[in-house]
mmCIF file as gemmi writes it, N, C-alpha and C atoms, coordinates in Angstrom:
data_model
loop_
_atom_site.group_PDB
_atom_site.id
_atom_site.type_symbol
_atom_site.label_atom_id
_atom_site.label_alt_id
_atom_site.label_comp_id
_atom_site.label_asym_id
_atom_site.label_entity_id
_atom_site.label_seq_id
_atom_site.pdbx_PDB_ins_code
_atom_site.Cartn_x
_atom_site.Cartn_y
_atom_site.Cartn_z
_atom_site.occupancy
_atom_site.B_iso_or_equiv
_atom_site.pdbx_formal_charge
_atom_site.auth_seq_id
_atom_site.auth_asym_id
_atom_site.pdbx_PDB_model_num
ATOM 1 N N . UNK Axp A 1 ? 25.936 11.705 0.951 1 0 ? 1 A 1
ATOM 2 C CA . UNK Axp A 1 ? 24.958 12.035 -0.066 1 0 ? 1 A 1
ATOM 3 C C . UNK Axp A 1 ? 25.275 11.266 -1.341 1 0 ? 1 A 1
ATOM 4 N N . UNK Axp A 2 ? 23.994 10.652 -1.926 1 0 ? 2 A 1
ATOM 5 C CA . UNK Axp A 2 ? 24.636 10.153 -3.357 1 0 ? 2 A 1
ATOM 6 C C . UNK Axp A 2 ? 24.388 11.135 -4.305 1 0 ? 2 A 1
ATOM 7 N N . UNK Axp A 3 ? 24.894 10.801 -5.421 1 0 ? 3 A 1
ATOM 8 C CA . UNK Axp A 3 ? 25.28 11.556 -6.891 1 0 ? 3 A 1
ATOM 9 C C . UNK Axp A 3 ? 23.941 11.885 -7.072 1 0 ? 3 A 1
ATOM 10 N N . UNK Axp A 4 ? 22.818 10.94 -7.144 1 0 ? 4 A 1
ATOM 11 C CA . UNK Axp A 4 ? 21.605 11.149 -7.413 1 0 ? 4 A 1
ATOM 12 C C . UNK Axp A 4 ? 20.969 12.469 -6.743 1 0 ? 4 A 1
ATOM 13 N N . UNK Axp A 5 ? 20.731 12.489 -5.794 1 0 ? 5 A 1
ATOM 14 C CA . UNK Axp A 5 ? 21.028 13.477 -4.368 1 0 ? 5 A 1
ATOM 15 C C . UNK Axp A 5 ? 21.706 14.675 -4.82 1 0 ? 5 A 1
ATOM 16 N N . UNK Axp A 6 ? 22.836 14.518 -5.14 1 0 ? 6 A 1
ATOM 17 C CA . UNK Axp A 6 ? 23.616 16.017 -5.299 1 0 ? 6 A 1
ATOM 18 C C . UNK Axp A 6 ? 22.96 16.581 -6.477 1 0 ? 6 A 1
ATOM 19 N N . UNK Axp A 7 ? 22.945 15.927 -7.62 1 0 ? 7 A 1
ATOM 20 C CA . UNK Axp A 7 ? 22.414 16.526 -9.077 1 0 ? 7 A 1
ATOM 21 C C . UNK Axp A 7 ? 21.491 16.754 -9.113 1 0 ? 7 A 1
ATOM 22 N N . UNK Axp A 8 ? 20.202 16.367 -7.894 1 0 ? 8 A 1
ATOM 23 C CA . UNK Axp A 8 ? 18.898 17.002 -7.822 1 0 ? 8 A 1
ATOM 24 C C . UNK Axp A 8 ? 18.938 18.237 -7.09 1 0 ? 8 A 1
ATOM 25 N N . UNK Axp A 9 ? 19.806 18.329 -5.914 1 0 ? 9 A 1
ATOM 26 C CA . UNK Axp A 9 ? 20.181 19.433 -5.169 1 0 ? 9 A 1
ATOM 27 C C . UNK Axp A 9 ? 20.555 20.465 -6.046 1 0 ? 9 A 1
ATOM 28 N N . UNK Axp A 10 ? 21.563 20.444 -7.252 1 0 ? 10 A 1
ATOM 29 C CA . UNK Axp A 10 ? 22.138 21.837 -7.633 1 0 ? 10 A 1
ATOM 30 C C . UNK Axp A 10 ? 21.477 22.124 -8.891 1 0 ? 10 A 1
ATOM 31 N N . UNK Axp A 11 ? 20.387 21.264 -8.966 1 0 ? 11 A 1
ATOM 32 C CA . UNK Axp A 11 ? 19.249 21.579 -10.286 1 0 ? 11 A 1
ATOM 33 C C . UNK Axp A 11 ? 17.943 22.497 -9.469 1 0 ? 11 A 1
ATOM 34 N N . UNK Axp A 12 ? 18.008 22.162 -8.607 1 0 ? 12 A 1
ATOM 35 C CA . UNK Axp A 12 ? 17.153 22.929 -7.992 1 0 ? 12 A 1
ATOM 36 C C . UNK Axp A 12 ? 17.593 24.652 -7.267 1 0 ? 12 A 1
ATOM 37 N N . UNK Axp A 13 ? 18.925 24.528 -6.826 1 0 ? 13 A 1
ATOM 38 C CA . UNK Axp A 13 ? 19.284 25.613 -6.906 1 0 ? 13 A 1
ATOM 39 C C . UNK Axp A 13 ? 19.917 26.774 -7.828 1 0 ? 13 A 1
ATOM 40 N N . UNK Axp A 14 ? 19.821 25.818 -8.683 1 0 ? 14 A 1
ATOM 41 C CA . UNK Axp A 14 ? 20.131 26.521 -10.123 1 0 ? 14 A 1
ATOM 42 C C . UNK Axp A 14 ? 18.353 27.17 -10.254 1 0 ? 14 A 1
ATOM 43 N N . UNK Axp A 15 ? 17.541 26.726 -10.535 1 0 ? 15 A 1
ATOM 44 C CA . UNK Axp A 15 ? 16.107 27.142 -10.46 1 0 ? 15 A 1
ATOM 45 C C . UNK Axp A 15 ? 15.99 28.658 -9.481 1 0 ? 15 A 1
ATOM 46 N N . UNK Axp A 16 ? 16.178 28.416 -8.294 1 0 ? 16 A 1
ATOM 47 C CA . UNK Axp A 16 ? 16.114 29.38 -7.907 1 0 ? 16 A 1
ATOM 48 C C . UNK Axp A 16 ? 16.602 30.478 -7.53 1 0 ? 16 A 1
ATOM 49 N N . UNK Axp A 17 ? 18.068 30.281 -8.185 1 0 ? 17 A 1
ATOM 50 C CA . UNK Axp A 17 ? 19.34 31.182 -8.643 1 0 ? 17 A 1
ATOM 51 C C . UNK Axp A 17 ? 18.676 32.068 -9.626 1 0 ? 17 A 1
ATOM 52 N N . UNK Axp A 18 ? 18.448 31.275 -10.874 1 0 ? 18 A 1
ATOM 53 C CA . UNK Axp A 18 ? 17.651 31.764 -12.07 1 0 ? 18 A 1
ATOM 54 C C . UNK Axp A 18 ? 16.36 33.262 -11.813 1 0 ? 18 A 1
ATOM 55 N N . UNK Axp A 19 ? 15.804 32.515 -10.949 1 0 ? 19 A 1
ATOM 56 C CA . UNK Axp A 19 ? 14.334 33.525 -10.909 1 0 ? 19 A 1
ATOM 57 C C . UNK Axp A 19 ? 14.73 34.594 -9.843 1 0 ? 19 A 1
ATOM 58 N N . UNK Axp A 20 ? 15.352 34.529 -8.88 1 0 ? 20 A 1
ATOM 59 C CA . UNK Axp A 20 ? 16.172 35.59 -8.141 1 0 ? 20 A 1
ATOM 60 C C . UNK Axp A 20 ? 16.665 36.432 -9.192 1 0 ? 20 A 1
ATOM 61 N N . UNK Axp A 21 ? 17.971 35.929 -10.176 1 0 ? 21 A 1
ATOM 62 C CA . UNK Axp A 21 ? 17.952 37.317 -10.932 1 0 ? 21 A 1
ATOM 63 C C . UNK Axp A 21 ? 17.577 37.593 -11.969 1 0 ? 21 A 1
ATOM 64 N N . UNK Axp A 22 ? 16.327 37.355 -12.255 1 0 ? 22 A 1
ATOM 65 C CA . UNK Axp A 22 ? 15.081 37.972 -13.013 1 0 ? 22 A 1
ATOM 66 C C . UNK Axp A 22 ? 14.595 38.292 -12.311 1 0 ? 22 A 1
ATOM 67 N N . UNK Axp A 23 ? 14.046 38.419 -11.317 1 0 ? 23 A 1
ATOM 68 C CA . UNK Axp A 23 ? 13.771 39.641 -10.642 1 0 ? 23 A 1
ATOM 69 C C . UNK Axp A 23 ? 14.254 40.861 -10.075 1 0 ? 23 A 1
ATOM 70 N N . UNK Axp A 24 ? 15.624 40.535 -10.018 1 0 ? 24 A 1
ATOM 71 C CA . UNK Axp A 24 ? 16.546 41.865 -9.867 1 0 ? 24 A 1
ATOM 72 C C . UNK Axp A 24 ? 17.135 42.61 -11.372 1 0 ? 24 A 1
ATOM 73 N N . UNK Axp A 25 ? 16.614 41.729 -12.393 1 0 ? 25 A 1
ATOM 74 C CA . UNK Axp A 25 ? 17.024 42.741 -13.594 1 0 ? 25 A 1
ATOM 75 C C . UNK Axp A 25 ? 15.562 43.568 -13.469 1 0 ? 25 A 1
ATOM 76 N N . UNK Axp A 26 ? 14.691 43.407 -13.053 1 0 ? 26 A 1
ATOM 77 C CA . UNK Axp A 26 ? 13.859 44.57 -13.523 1 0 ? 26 A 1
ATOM 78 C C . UNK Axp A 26 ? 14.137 45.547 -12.384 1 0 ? 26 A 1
ATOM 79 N N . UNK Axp A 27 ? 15.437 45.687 -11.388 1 0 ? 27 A 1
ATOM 80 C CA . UNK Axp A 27 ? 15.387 46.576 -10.741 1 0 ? 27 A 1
ATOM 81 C C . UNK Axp A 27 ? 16.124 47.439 -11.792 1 0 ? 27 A 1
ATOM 82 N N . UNK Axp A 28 ? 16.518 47.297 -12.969 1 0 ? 28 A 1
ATOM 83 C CA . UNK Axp A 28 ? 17.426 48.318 -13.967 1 0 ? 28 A 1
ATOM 84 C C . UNK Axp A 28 ? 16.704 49.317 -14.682 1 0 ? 28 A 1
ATOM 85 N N . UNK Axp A 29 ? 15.433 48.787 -14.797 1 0 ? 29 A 1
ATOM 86 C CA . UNK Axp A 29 ? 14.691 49.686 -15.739 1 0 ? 29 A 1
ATOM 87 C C . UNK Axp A 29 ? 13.903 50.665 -14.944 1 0 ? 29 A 1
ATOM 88 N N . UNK Axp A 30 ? 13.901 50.008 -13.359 1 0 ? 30 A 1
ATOM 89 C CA . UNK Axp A 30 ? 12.783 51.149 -12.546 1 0 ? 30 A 1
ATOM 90 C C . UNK Axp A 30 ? 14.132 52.231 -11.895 1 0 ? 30 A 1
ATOM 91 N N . UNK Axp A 31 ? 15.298 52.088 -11.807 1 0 ? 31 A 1
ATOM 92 C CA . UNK Axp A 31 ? 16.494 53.449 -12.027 1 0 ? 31 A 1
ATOM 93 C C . UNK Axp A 31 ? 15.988 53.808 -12.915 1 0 ? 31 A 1
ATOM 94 N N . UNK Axp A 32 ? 16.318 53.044 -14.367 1 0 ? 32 A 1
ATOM 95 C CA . UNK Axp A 32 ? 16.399 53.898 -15.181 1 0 ? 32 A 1
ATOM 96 C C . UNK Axp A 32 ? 14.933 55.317 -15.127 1 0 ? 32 A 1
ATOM 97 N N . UNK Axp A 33 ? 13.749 54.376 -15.038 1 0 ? 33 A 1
ATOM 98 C CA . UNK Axp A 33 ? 12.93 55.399 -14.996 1 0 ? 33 A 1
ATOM 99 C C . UNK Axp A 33 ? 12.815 56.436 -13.893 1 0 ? 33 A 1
ATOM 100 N N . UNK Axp A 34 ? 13.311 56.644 -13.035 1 0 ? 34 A 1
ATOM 101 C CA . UNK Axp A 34 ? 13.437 57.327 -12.047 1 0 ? 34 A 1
ATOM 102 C C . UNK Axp A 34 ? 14.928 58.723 -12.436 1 0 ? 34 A 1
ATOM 103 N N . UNK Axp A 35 ? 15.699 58.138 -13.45 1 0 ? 35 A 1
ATOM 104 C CA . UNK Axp A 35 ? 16.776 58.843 -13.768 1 0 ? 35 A 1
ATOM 105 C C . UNK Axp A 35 ? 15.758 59.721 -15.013 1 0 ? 35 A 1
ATOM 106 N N . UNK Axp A 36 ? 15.254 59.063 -15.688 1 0 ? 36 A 1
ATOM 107 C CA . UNK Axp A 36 ? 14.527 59.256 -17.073 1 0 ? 36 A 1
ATOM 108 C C . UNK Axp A 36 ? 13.468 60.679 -16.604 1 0 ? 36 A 1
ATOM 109 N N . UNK Axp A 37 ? 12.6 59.697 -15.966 1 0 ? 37 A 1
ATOM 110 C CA . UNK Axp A 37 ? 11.853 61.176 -15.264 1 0 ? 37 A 1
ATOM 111 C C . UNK Axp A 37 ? 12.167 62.755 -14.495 1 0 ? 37 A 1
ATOM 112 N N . UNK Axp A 38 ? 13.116 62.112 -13.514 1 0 ? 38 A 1
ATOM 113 C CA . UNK Axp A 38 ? 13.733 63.298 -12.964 1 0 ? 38 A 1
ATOM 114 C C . UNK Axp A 38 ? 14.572 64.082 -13.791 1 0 ? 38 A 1
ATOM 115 N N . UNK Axp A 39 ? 15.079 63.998 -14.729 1 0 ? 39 A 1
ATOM 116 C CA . UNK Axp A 39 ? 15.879 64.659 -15.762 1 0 ? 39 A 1
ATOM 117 C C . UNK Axp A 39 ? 14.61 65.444 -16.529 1 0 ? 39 A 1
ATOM 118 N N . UNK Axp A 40 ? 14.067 64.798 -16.93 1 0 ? 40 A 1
ATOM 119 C CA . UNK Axp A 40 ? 12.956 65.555 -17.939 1 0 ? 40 A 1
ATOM 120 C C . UNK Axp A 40 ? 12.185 66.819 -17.042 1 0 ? 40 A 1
ATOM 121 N N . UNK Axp A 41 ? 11.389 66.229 -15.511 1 0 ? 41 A 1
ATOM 122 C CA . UNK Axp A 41 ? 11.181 67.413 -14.501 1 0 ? 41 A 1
ATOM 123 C C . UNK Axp A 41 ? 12.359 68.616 -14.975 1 0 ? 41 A 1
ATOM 124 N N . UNK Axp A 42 ? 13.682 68.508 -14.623 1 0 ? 42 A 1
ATOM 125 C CA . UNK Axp A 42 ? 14.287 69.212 -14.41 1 0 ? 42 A 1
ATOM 126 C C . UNK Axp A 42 ? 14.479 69.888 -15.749 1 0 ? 42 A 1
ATOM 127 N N . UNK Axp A 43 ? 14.667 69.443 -16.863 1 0 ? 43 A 1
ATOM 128 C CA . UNK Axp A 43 ? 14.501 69.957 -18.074 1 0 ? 43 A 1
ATOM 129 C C . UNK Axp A 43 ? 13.45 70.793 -18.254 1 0 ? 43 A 1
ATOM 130 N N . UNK Axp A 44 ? 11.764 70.57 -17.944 1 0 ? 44 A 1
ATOM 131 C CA . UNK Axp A 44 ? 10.931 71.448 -17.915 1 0 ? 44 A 1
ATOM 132 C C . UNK Axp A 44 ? 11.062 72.638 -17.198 1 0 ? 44 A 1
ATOM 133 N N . UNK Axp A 45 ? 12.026 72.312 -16.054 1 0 ? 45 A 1
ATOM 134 C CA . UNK Axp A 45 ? 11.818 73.391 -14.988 1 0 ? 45 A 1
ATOM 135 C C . UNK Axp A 45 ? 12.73 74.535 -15.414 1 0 ? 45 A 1
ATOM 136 N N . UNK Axp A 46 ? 13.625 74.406 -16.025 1 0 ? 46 A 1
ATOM 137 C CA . UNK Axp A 46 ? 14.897 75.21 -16.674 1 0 ? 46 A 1
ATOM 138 C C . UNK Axp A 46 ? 14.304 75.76 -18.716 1 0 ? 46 A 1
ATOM 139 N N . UNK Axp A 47 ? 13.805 75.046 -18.87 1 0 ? 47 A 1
ATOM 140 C CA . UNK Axp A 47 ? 13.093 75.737 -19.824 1 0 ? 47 A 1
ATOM 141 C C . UNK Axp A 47 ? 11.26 75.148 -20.571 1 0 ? 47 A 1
ATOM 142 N N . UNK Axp A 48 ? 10.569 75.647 -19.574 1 0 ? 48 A 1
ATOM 143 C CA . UNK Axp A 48 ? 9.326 75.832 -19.744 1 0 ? 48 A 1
ATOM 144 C C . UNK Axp A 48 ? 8.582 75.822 -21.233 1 0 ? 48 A 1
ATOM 145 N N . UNK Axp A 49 ? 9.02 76.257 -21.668 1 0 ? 49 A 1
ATOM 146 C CA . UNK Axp A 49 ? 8.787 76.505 -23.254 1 0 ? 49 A 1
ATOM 147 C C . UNK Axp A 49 ? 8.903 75.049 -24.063 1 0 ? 49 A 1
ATOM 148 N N . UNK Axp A 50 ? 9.626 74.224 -23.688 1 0 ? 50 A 1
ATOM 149 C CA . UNK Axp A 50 ? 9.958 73.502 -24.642 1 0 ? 50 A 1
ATOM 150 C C . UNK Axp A 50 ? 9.865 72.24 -24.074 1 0 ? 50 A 1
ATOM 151 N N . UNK Axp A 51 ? 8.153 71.97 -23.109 1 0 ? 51 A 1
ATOM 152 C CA . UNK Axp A 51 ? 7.983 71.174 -21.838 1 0 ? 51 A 1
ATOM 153 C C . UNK Axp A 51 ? 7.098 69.815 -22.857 1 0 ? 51 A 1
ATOM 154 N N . UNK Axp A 52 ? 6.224 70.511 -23.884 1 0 ? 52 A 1
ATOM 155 C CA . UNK Axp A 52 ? 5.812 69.277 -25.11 1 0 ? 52 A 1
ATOM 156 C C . UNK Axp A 52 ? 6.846 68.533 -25.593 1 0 ? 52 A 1
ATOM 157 N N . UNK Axp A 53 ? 7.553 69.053 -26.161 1 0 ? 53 A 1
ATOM 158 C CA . UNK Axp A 53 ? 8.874 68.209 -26.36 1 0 ? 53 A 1
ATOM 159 C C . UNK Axp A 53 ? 9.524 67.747 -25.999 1 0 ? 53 A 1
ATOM 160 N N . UNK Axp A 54 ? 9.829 67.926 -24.271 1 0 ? 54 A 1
ATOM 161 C CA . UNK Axp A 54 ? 10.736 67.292 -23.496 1 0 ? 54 A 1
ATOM 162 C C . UNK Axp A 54 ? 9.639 66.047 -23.108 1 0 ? 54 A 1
ATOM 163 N N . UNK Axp A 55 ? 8.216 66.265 -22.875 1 0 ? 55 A 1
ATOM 164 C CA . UNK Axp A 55 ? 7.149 65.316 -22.35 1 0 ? 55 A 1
ATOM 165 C C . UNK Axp A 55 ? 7.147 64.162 -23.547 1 0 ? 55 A 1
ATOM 166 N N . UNK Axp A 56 ? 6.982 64.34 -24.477 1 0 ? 56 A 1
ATOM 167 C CA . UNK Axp A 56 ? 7.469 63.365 -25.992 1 0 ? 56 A 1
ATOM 168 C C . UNK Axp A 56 ? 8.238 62.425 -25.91 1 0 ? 56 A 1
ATOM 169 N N . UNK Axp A 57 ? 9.292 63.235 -26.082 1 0 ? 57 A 1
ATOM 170 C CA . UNK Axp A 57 ? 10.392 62.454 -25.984 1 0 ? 57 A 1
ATOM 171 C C . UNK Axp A 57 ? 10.418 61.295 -24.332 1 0 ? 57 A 1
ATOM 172 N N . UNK Axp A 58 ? 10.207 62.218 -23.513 1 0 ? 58 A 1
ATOM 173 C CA . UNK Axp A 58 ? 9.802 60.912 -22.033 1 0 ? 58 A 1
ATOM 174 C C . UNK Axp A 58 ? 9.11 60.073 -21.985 1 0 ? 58 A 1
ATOM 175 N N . UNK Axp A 59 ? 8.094 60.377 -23.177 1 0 ? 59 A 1
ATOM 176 C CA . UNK Axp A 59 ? 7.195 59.039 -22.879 1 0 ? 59 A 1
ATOM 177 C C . UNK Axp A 59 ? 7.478 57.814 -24.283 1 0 ? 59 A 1
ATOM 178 N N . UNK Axp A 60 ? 8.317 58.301 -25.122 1 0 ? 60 A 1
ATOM 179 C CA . UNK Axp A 60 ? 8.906 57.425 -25.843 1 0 ? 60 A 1
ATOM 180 C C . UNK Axp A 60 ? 9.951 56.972 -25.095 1 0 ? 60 A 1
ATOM 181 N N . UNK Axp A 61 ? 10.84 57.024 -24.243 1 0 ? 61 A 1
ATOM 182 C CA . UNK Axp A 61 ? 11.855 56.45 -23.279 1 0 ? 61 A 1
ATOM 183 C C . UNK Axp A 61 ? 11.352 55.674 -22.537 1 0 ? 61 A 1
ATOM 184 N N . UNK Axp A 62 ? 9.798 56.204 -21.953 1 0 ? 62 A 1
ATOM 185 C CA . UNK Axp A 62 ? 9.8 55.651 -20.74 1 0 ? 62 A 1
ATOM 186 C C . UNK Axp A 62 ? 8.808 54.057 -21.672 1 0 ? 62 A 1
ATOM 187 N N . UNK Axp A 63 ? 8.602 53.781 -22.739 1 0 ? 63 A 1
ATOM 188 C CA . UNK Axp A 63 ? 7.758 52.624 -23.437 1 0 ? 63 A 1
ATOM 189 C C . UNK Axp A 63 ? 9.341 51.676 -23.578 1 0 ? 63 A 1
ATOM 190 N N . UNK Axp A 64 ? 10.794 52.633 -24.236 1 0 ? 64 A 1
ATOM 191 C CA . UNK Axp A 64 ? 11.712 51.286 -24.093 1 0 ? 64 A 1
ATOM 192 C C . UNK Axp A 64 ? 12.068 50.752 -22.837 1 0 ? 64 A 1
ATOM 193 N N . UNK Axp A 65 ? 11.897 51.133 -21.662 1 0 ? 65 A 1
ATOM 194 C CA . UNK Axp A 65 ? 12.351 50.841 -20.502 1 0 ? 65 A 1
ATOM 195 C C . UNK Axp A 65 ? 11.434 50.436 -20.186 1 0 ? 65 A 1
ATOM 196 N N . UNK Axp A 66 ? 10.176 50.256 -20.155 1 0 ? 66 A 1
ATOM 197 C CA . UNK Axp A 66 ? 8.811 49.465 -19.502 1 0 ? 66 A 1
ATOM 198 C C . UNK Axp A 66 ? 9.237 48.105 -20.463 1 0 ? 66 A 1
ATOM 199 N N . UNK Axp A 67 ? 9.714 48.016 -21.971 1 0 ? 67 A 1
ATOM 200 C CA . UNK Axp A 67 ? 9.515 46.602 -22.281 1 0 ? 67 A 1
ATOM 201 C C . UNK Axp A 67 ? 11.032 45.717 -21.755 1 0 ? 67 A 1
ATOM 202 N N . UNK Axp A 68 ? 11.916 46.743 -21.499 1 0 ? 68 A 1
ATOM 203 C CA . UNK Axp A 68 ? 13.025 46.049 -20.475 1 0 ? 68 A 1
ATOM 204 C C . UNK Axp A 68 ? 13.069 44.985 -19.635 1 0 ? 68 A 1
ATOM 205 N N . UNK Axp A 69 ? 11.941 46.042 -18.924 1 0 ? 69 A 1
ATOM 206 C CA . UNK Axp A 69 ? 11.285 45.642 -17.145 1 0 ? 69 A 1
ATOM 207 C C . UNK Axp A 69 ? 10.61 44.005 -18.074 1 0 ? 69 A 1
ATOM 208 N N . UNK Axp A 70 ? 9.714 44.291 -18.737 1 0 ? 70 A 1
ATOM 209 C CA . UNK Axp A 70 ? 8.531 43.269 -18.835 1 0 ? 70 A 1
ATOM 210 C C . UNK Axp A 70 ? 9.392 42.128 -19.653 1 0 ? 70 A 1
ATOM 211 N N . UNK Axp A 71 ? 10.307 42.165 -20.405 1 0 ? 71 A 1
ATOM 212 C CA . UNK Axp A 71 ? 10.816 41.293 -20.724 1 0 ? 71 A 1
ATOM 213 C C . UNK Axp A 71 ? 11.491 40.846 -19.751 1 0 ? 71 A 1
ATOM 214 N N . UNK Axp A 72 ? 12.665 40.989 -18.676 1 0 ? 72 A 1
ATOM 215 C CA . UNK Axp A 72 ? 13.061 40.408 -17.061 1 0 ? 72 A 1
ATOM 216 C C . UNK Axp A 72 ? 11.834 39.283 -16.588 1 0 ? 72 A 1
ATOM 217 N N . UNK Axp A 73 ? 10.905 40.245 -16.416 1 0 ? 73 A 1
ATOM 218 C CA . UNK Axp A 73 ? 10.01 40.046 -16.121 1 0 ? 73 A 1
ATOM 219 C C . UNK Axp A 73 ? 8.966 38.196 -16.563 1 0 ? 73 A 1
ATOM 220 N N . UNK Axp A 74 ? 8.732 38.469 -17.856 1 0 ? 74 A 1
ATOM 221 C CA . UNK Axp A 74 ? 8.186 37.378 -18.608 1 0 ? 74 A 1
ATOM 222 C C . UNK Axp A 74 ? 8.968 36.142 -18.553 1 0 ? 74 A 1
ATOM 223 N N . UNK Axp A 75 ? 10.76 36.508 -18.864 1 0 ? 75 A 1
ATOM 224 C CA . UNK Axp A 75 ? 11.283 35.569 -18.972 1 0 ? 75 A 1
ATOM 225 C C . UNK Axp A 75 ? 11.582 34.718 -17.812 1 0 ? 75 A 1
ATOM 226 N N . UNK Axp A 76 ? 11.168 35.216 -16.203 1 0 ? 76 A 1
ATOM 227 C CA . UNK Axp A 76 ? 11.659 34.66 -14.945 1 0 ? 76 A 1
ATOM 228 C C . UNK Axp A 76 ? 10.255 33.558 -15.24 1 0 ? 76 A 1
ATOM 229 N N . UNK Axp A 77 ? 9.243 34.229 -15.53 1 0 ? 77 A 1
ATOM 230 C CA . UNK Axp A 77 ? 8.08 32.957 -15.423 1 0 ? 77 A 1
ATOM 231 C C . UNK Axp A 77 ? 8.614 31.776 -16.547 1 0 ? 77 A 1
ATOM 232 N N . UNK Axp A 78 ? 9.028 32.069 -17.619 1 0 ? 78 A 1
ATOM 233 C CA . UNK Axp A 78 ? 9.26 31.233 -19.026 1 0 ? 78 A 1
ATOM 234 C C . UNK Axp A 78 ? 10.287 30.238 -18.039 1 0 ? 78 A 1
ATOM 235 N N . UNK Axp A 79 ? 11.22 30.645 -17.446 1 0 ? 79 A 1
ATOM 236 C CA . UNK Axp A 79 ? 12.273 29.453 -16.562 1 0 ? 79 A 1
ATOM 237 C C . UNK Axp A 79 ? 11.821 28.9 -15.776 1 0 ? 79 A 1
């Protein structure tokens, strides 16, 4: 193989090294929301009363973890 050859080879697998894990960082934010949600369920379920406030607060969590995802996300296309 020449040099020419090799340095096109590991530019290209660098490329698709890259977008592989941008797509596995947005597997962090869909835990997280799955941890995020099921906690809050369970919070409602243990005290009922105070299910507006626990719903609040979840859906302000669940907007930083959606721009997590979408930033992973945006930046695999930007590479």
């Amino acid at each position: 193989m020449a040099l020419a050859e090799t340095t096109t080879v590991l530019a290209e697998v660098t490329g698709n090294v890259a977008t592989i894990g941008y797509g596995l960082a947005v597997i962090g934010p869909g835990i997280g929301l799955g941890i995020l949600i099921g906690k809050t369920i369970e919070g409602i379920a243990r005290q009922p009363e105070v299910a507006g406030q626990l719903r609040t607060t979840m859906f302000i969590g669940i907007g930083f973890v959606e721009v997590l995802g979408l930033l992973g996300l945006i930046t695999g296309f930007l590479y």
